[in-house]
C-alpha positions in Angstrom: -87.5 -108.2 -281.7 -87.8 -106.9 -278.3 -83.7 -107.5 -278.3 -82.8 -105.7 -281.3 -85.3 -102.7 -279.7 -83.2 -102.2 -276.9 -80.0 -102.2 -279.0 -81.8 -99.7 -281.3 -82.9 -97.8 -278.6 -79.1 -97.9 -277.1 -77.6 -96.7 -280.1 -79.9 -94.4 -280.2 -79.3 -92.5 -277.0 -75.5 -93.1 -277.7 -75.7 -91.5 -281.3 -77.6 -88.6 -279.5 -75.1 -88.4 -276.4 -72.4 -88.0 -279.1 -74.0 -85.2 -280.4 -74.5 -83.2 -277.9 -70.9 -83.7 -276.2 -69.7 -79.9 -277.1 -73.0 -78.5 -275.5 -72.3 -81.0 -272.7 -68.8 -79.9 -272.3 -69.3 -76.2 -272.2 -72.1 -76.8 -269.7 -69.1 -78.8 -267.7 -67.0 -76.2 -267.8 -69.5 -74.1 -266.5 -70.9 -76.0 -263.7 -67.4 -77.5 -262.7 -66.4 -74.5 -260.5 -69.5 -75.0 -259.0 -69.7 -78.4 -258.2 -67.8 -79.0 -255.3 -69.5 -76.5 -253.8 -72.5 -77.2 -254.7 -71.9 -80.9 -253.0 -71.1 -79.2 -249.5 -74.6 -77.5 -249.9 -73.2 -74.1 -250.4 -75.4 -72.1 -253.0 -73.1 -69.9 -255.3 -75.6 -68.7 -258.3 -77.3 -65.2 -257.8 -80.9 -64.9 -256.7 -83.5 -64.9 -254.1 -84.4 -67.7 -252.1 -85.2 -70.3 -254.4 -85.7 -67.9 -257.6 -82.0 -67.5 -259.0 -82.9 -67.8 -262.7 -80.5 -67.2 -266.0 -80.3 -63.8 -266.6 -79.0 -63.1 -262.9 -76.2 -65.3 -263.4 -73.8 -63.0 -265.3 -73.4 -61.2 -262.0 -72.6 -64.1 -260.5 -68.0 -63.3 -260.5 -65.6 -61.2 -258.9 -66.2 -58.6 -260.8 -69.6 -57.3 -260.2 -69.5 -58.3 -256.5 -66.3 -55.8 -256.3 -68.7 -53.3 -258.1 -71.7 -53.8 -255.4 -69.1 -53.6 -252.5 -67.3 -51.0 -253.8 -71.0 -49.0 -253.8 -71.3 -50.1 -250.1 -67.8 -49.4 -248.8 -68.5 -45.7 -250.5 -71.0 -44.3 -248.9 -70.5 -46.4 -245.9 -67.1 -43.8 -245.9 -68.7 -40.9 -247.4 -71.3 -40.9 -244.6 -69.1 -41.8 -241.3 -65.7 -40.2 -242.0 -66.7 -38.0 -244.7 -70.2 -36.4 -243.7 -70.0 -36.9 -239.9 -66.5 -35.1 -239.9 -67.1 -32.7 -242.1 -70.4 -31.3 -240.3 -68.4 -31.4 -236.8 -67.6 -27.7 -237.3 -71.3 -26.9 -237.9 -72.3 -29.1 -235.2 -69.6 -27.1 -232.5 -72.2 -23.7 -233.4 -75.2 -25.3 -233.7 -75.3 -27.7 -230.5 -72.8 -25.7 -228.3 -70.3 -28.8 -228.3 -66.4 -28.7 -227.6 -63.4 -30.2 -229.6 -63.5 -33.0 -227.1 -67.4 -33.7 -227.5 -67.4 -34.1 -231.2 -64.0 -35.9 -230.8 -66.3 -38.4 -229.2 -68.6 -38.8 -232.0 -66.2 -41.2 -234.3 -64.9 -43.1 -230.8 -67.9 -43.9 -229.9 -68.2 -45.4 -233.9 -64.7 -47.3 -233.1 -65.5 -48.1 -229.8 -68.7 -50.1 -230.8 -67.2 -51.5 -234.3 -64.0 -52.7 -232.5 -66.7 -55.0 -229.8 -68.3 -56.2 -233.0 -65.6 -56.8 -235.6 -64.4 -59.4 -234.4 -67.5 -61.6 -233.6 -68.7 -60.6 -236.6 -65.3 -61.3 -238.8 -65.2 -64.7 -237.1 -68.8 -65.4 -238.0 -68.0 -64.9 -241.5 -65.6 -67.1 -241.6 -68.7 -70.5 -242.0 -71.9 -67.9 -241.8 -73.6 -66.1 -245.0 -71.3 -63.2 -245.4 -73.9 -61.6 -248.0 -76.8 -61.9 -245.4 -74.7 -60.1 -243.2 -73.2 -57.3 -245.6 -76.9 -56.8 -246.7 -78.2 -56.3 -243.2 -75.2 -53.9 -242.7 -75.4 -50.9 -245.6 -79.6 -51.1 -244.3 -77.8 -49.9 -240.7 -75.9 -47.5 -242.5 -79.3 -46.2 -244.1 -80.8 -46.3 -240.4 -78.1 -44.4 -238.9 -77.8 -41.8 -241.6 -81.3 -40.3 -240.2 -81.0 -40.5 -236.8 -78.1 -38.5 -237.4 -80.0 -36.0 -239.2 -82.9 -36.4 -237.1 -81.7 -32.9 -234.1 -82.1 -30.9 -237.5 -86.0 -31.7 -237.6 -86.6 -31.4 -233.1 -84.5 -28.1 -232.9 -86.5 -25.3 -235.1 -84.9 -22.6 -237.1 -81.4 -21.7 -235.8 -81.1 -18.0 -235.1 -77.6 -16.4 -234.4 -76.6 -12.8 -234.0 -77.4 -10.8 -237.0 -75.4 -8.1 -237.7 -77.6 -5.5 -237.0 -77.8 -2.4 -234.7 -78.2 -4.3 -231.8 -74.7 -5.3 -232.0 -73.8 -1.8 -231.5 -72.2 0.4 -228.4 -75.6 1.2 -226.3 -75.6 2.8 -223.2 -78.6 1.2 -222.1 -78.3 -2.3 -220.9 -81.8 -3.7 -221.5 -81.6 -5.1 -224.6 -78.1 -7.4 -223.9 -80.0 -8.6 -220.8 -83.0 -9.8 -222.9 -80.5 -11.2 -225.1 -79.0 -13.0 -222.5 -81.9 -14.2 -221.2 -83.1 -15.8 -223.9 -79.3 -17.4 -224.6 -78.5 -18.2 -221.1 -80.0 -21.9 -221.5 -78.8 -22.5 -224.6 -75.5 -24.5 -224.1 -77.8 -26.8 -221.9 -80.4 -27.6 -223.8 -78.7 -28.2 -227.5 -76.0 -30.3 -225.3 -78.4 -33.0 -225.0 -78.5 -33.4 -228.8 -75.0 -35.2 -228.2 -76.9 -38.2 -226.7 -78.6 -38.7 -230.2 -75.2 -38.0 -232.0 -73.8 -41.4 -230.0 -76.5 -43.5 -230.9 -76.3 -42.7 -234.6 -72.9 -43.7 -234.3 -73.6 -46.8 -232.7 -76.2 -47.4 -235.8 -73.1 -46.7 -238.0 -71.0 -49.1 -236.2 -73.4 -51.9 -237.0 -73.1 -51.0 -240.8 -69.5 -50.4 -240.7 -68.2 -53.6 -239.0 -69.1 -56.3 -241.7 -67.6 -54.6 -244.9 -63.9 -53.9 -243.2 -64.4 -57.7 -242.3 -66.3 -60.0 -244.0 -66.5 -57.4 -247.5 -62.4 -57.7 -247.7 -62.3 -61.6 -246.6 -65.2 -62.2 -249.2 -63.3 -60.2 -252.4 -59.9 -62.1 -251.1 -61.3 -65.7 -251.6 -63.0 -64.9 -254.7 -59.8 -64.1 -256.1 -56.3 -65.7 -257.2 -53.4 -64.1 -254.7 -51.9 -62.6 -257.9 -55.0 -60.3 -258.5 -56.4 -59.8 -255.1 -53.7 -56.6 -255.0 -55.6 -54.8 -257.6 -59.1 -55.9 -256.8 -58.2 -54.9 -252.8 -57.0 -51.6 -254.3 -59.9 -50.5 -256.2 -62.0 -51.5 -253.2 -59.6 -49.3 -250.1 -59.6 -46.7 -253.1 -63.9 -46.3 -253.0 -63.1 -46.7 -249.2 -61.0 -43.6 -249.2 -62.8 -42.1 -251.8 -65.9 -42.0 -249.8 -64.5 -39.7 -247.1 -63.1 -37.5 -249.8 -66.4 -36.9 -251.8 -68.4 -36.5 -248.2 -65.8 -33.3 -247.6 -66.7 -32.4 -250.8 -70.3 -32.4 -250.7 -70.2 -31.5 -247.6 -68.6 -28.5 -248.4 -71.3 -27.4 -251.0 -74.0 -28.6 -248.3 -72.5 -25.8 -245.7 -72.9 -23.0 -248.2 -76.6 -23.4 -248.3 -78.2 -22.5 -244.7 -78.9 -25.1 -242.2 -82.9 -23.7 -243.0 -82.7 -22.8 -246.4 -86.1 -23.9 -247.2 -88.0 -21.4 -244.2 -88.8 -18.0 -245.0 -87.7 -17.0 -240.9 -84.0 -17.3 -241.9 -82.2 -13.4 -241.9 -81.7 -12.3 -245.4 -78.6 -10.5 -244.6 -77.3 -14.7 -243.4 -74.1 -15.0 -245.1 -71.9 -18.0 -245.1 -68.6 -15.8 -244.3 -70.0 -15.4 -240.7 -68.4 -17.3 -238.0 -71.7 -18.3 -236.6 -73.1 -19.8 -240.2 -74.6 -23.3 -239.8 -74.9 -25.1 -243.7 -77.2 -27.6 -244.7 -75.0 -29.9 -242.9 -77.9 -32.4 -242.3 -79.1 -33.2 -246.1 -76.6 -34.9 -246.8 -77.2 -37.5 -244.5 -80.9 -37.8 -246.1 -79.4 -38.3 -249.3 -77.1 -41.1 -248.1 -79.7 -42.8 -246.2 -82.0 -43.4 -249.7 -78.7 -44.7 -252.1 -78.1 -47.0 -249.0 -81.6 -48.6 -248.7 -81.3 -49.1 -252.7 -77.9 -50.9 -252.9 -78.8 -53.3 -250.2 -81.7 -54.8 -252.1 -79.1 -56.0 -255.4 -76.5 -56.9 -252.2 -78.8 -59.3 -251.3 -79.2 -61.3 -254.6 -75.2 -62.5 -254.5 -74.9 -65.8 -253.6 -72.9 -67.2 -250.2 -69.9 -67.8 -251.9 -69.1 -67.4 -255.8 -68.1 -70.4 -258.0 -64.4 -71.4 -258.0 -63.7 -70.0 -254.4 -62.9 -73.6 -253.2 -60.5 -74.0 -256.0 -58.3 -70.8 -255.5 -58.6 -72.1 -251.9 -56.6 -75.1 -252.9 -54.3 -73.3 -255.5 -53.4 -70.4 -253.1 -49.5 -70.3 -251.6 -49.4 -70.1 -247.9 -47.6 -67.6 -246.7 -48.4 -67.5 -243.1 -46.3 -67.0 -240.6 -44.1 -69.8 -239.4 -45.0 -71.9 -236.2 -48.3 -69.8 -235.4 -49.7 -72.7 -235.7 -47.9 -75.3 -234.5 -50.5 -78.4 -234.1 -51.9 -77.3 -237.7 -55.2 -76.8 -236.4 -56.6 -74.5 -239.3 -56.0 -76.9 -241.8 -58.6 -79.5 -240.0 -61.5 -79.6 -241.8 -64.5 -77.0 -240.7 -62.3 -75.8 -238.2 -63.7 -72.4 -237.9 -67.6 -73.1 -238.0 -68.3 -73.6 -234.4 -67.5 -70.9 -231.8 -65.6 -73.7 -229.6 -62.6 -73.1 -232.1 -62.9 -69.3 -231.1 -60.2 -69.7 -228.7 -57.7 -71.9 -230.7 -58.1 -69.5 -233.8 -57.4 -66.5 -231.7 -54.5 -68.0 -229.9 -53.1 -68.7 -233.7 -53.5 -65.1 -234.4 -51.5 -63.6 -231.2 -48.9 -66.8 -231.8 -48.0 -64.5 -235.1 -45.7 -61.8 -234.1 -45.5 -60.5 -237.8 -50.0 -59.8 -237.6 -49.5 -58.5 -234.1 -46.7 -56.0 -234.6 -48.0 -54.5 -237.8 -51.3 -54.1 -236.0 -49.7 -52.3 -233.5 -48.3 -50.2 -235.8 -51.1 -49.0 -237.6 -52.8 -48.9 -234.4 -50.0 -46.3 -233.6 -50.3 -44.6 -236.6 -54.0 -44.4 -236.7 -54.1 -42.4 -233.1 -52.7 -39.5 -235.7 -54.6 -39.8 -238.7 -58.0 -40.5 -237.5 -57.6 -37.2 -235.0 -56.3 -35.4 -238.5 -59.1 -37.1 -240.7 -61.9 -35.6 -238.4 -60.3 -32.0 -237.3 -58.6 -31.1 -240.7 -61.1 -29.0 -241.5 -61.6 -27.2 -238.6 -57.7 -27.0 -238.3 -57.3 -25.5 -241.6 -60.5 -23.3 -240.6 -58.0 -21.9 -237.4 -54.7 -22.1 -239.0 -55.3 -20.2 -241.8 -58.9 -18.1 -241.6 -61.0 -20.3 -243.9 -64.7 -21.1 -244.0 -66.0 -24.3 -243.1 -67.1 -25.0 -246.5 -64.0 -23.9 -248.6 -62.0 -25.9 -245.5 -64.3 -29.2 -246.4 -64.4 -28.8 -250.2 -60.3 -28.2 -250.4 -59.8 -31.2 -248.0 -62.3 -33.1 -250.0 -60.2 -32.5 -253.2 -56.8 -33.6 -251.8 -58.1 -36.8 -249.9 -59.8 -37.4 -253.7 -56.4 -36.9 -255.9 -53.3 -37.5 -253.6 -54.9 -40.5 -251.7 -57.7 -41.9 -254.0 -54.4 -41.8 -256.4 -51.8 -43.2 -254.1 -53.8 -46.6 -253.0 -54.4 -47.1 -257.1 -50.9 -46.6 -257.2 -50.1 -48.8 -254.3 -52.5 -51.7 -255.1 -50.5 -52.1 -258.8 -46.9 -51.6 -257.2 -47.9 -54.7 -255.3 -48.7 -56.6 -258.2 -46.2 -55.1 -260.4 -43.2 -56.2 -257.9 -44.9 -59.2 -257.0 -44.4 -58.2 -253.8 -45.3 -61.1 -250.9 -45.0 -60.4 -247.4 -41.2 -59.1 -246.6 -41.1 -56.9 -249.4 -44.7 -55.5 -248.7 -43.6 -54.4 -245.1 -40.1 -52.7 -246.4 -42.8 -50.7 -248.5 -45.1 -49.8 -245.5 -41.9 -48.4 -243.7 -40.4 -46.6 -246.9 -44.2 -44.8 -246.9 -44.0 -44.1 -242.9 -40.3 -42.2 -243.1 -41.5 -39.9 -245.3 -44.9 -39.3 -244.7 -43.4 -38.4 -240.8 -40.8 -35.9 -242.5 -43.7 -34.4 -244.7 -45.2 -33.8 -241.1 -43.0 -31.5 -240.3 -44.7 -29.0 -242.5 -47.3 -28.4 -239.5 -45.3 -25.6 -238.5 -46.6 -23.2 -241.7 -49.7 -21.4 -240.4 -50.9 -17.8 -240.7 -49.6 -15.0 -238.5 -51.6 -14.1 -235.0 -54.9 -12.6 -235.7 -54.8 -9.2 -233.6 -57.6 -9.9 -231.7 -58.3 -6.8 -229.4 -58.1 -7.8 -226.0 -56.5 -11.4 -226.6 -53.6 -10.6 -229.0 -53.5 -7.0 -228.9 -54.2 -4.7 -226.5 -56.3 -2.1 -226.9 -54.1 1.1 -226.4 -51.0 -0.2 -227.8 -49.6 -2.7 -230.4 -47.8 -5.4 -227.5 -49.3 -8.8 -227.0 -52.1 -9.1 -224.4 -50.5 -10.7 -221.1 -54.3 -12.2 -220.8 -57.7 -12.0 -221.9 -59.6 -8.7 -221.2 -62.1 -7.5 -223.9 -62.9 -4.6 -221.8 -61.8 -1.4 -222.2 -62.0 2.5 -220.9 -63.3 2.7 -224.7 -66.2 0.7 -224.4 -66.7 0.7 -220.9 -70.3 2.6 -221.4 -71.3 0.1 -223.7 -72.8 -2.9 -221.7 -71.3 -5.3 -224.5 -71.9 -9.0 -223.9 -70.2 -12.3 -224.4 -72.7 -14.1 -225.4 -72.5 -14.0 -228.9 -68.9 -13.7 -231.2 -69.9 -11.2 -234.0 -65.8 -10.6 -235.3 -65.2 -7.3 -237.0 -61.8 -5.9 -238.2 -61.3 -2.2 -237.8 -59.9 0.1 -240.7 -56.9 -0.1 -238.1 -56.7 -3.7 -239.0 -57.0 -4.7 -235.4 -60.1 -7.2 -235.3 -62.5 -7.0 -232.3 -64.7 -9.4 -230.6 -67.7 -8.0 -231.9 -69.2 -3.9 -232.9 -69.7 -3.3 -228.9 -66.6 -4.1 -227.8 -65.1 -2.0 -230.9 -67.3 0.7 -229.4 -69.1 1.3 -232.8 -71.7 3.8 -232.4 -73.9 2.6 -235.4 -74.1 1.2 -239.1 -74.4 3.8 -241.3 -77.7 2.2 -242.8 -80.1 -1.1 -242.1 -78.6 -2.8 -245.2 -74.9 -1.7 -244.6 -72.6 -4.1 -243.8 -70.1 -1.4 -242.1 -70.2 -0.1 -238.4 -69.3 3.9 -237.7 -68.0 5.8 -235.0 -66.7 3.4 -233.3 -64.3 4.5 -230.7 -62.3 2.2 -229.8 -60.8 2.5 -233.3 -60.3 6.2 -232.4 -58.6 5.4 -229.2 -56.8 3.3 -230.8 -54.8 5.5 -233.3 -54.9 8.5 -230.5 -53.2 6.5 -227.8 -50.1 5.8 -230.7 -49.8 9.4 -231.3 -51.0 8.9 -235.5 -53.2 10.8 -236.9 -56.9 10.0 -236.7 -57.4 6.3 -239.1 -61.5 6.3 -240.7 -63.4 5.3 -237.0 -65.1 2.0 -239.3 -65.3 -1.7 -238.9 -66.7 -4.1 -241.3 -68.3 -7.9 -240.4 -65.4 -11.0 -240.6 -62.1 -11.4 -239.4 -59.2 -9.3 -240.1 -55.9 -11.2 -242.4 -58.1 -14.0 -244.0 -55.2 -15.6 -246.1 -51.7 -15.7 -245.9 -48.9 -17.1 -248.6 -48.5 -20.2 -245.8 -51.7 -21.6 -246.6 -50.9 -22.6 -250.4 -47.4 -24.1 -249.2 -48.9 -25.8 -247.0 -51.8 -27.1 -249.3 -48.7 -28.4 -251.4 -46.8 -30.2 -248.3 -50.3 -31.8 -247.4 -50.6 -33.3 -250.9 -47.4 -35.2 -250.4 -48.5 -35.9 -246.6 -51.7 -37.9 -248.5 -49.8 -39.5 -250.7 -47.4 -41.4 -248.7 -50.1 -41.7 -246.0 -52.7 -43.8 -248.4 -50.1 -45.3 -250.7 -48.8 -48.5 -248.5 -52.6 -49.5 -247.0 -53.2 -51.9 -250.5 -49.7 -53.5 -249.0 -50.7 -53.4 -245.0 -53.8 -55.1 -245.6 -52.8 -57.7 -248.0 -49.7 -58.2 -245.2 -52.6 -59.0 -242.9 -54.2 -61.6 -245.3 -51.3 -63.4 -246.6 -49.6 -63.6 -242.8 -51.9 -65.8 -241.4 -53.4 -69.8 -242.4 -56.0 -69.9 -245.0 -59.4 -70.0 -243.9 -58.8 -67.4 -241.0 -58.8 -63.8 -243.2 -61.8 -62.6 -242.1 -61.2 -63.4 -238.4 -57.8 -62.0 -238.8 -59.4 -58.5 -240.3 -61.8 -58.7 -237.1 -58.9 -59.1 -234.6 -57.0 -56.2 -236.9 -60.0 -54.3 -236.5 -60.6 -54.4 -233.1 -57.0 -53.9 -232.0 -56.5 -50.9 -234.5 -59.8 -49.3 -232.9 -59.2 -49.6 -229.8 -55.2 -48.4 -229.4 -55.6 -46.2 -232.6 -59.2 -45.1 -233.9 -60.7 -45.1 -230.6 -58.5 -42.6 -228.3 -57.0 -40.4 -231.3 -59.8 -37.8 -232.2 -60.2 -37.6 -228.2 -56.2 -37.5 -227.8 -56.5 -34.7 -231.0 -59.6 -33.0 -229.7 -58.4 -32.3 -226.2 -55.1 -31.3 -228.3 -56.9 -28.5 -230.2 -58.8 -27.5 -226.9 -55.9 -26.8 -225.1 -54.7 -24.4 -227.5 -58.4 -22.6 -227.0 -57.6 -18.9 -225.8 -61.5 -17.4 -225.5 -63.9 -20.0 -224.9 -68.2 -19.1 -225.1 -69.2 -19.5 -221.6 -72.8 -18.9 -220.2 -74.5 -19.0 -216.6 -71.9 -21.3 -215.9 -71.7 -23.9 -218.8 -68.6 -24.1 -221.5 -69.8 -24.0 -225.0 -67.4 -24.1 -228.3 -63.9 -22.3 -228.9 -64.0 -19.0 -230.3 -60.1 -18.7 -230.5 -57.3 -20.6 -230.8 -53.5 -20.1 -230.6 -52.1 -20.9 -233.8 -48.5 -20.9 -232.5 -49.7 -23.5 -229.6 -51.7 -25.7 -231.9 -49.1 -26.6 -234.8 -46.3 -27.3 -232.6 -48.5 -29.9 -230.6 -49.9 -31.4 -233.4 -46.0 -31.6 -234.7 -44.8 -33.4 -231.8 -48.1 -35.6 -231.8 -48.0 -36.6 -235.4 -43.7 -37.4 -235.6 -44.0 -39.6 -232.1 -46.7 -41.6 -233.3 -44.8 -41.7 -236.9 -41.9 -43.4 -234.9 -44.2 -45.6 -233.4 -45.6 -47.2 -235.8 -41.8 -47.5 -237.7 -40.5 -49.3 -234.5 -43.7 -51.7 -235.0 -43.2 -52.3 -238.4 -39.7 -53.0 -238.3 -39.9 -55.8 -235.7 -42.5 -56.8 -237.4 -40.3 -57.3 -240.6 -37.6 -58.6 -238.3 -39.7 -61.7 -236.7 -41.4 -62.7 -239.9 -40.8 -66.3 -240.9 -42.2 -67.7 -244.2 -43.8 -70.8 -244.2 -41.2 -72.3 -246.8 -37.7 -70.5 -248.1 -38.4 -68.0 -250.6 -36.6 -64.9 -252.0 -37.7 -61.6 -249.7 -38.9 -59.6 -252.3 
């Protein structure tokens, strides 16, 4: 009896095993990713500690972690190289800095990231990549207000108005109570830089893990045949970031910097060269959508299901001999820091990852400088405002390069492109993005600046700077503020005193009268007598230049952005498996510190050089007022073709020394 229960029973739980084998197969092939995993104790379902139930498993692929990166690496952009650079102009007026102080701001950022991207890429390599990612977008948050933070601690910003104490007076009282009160200014907004830095630094401590451990991470998760396209999309939110900063940016700069006080001057406009936007919301606004994404950041698991197997699947193509006694392959090699010297000896053993580095090292000393004074460059080269400068730069950086790196990423998938053919590509995209450089030379004509570029009794160039004249001699004008206004002789002056303008013709006009400079002017040429008026702004705004250069600048983006998808997946197929997000640390620190790091300093002290009137007070050098345009584009010609040739000599050898791990067709 007992017998035949226990072979009833048997068949029993067989019958019932053999019913539920489909359920039990689909539950195999859902776990079976998982399981090896799983066995080495690494968790790879979505959740919080030990909550990870159902529902949050659908988020658990590729996919959606691109999605939640993609978010992170956006606004991690939009705020540094977006917001930060697009606010430099505002931040030159506002704190009294020079190019080569806010040229500081973002190599201070590469300085610190470089120090920490490659501890922190070699970390990832055995550490919790999403712990780490999570604790970097809350940086980003942090740094976003201490950035924002001078706006609060500085009061309402007041600037000369144009009003009638702009005007020729023959009483000096009121310029010296102006410059009283000014005379300290330069010295006491300079400080602000010192906060500036340490936002930065904040920055840096955000930035470091997603250019690292957030490309590494997408890489692994991925078959090599995809990780073109999903890199791609991710360097495309990257680049679209910066793009939609300039953009909002833009919009920000046409609200004032105190829009919501009643103190500000009505008659404010944002056509004034002394306008300061609402360059500090922005960073607000950033700060919150940062603090949000990192909370669903931190639900992802270590390491998705399946990584191990693409692991195993995956084609080396490493370069040859880097690693000669095969270390990488040993098992857990990696996850103690006494490897930290054997896995960087592997890298610099690879001349194909050290030479490309180098290149884009070289090529970075040009684009970073260009990706954080473009604005301000198209602001001196052609007369616009900050905020139509930021919006149009915005735009481009949005269709020519968000396009080209969409384009890019599916050429390399396309042509199945592996290493050799990728870095033909990257030097294809370097020849003619140096030849479209060459278009630096279109600018606007000379402003004729009375004093500077004209002189004042005649229509010859101005041997050197002298802004006084026997017209306004009685005037007691001072330098302390640049209130621009272009004379009915089209000759623009450094402000209504120095034009000798008598008066406005009304509070609320917005032109100057009698001004007798003007007068002198047309009197000294032997013309009859031109309207004695100026009116607020700067004389020969736009110029035909501007849109062909607009046009050459599209196709400058384009072949700048449309080889990274192939550069960085160059990176990660040229070294062992295992060591990608140590190799985009190394890459990281070696592209900051010979590339990011010294070229908005190198382009900063470029564009101050060209600086022909400079605001100086009791002593202390505040922001350019005037540059020569002439000066400035054939510097930044020479500077961006030699760094262009550069980084083609690089990449060549680079091509040149490569050696794949097995023979293959270079394709």
């Amino acid at each position: 009896m007992d017998t035949q229960t226990v072979s009833a029973n048997g068949a029993i739980t067989h019958e019932h095993e053999i019913n539920l084998s489909d359920l039990q197969t689909l539950k195999d092939q859902e776990a079976g990713k998982r399981q090896e995993t799983k066995n080495a104790g690494v968790i790879t379902e979505c959740g919080w500690f030990s909550w990870r139930p159902k529902f949050l498993q659908r988020f658990a692929n590729p996919k959606w972690l691109l999605c939640i990166l993609c978010a992170y690496a956006f606004f991690q952009s939009m705020t540094v190289n977006g917001l930060v650079n697009g606010s430099l102009a505002s931040l030159q007026r506002r704190f009294e800095f020079s190019s080569f102080q806010t040229g500081l701001l973002p190599s201070i950022y590469d300085v610190t990231a470089a120090v920490l991207i490659v501890f922190v890429g070699y970390l990832g390599n055995s550490a919790n990549k999403t712990r780490i990612l999570s604790g970097g977008i809350i940086c980003i948050a942090l740094g976003s207000l201490v950035f924002a933070l001078p706006h609060f601690t500085t009061g309402v910003y007041t600037y000369s108005d144009n009003n009638a104490s702009d005007v020729c007076s023959p009483s000096a009282e009121h310029i010296t109570m102006v410059h009283d009160a000014e005379k300290t200014t330069i010295a006491s907004l300079s400080g602000y830089l010192y906060v500036f830095i340490l936002s930065q630094m904040v920055f840096a401590l955000g930035g470091a893990p997603v250019y690292s451990l957030g490309f590494a991470f997408i890489d692994e998760s991925v078959r090599s045949k995809d990780a073109g396209v999903y890199l791609g999309i991710l360097i495309t939110f990257v680049t679209l970031g910066p793009a939609v900063g300039f953009v909002v940016g833009g919009v920000l700069l046409s609200l004032n910097t105190d829009f919501y006080s009643s103190s500000i001057s009505p008659t404010a406009d944002s056509s004034d060269v002394q306008w300061v936007g609402a360059w500090w919301l922005g960073f607000v606004v950033c700060a919150i959508i940062s603090f949000m994404i990192a909370l669903p950041l931190t639900c992802f698991p270590q390491e998705l299901a399946g990584t191990q197997a693409i692991r195993k699947e995956r084609e080396s193509q490493a370069h040859a001999s880097s690693d000669i006694k095969m270390k990488a392959d040993r098992d857990g090699f990696g996850s103690s820091w006494r490897d930290f010297p054997s896995a960087t000896k592997i890298l610099f053993r690879n001349p194909t990852f050290v030479l490309l580095t180098l290149g884009i090292a070289a090529d970075n000393i040009f684009a970073t400088g260009a990706e954080v004074f473009l604005p301000i460059y198209l602001e001196n080269q052609f007369g616009l405002s900050s905020g139509n400068a930021n919006i149009i730069v915005g735009i481009l950086v949005c269709v020519a390069g968000g396009g080209a790196l969409l384009v890019g990423g599916w050429l390399v998938k396309r042509l199945n492109l592996k290493v050799p053919g990728m870095l033909k590509f990257i030097i294809v995209a370097n020849i003619i993005n140096g030849l479209s450089l060459c278009s630096g030379f279109l600018r606007c004509p000379e402003i004729p600046l009375a004093g500077v570029y004209q002189q004042y009794a005649d229509e010859s160039a101005s041997s050197s700077v002298v802004l006084n004249d026997t017209c306004n001699t009685g005037c007691h004008c001072s330098t302390a503020e640049y209130s621009p206004v272009c004379g009915s002789n089209e000759v623009m002056y450094f402000s209504p005193c120095f034009a000798g303008c008598q008066s406005q013709e009304d509070e609320d006009s917005v032109m100057y009268s009698n001004c007798t400079c003007l007068t002198h002017y047309s009197m000294m040429n032997d013309s009859s007598l031109v309207s004695a008026t100026a009116v607020p702004g700067r004389c020969g705004s736009y110029c035909s230049e501007m849109y062909i250069f607009i046009a050459f600048l599209f196709l400058i983006l384009v072949s700048l952005f449309i080889d990274k998808v192939a550069a960085t997946n160059t990176i990660l197929r040229c070294v062992p498996e295992g060591q990608q997000s140590f190799a985009l640390g190394v890459y990281g620190l070696m592209t900051r510190v010979f590339g990011s790091l010294p070229g908005p300093i190198i382009f900063g002290s470029l564009i101050d050089s060209t600086c022909t009137l400079w605001h100086e007070e009791n002593g202390e050098r505040g922001q350019c007022w005037f540059h020569d345009r002439t000066d400035l584009s054939l510097k930044v010609v020479i500077l961006g073709v030699s760094v262009k040739l550069l980084t083609l000599v690089f990449v060549s050898l680079a091509y040149k020394t490569y050696k794949p791990p097995q023979t293959e067709d270079k394709v």
